[in-house]
Steps between C-alpha positions, in 0.01 A plus 500: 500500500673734764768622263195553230336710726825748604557535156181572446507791789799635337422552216189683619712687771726600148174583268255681745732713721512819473680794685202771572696785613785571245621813617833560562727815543609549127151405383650222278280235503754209340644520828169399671424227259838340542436554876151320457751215276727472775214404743301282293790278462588505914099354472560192262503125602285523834564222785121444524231389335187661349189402598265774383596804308500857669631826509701626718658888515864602622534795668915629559728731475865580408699572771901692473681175458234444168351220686130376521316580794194267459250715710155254464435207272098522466385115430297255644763242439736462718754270329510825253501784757845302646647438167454874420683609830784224456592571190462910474593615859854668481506440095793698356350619176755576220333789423377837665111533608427849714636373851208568741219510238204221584467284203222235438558187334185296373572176466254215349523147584360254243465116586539242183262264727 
């Protein structure tokens, strides 16, 4: 039932992310959806399980090195607000996001329960 339920979270964390602030210095918005790809799939197959489902939003930023700064994970879950930080602090993204620029995440947790 526990492996159920991670799938279950991500495939949500897959189908209702999305990357609000797209900008970027070219303008070229591939390069923030493939960005927002590169994320989602750091977020797949959580060590927890879901109780309830939630929201929760991601604020970070870029930093020189192209690495996530996770600046505040807004949830009531804890479980979630840790997994967030483990898995996206110090993130090398593949691809360029506009180093220094705040970027919110959303992120909505569905539970299969």
């Amino acid at each position: 039932m526990k492996t159920i339920k991670s799938i279950a979270l991500a495939i949500v964390l897959l189908v209702g992310t999305t990357l609000s602030a797209t900008t970027n210095p070219k303008g070229d918005k591939g390069t923030a959806k493939t960005a927002e790809q590169e994320i989602e799939k750091q977020l797949e197959y959580p060590d927890f399980v879901i109780e309830e489902s939630g929201q929760a939003y991601v604020s970070f930023y870029v930093n020189d090195n192209n690495e996530v700064v996770v600046l505040d994970v807004d949830t009531t879950d804890d479980n979630m607000e840790s997994f967030v930080k483990e898995r996206l602090s110090n993130y090398k993204l593949e691809n360029k996001l506009a180093t220094g620029q705040r970027y919110l995440l959303p992120v909505k947790i569905i539970s299969k329960s």
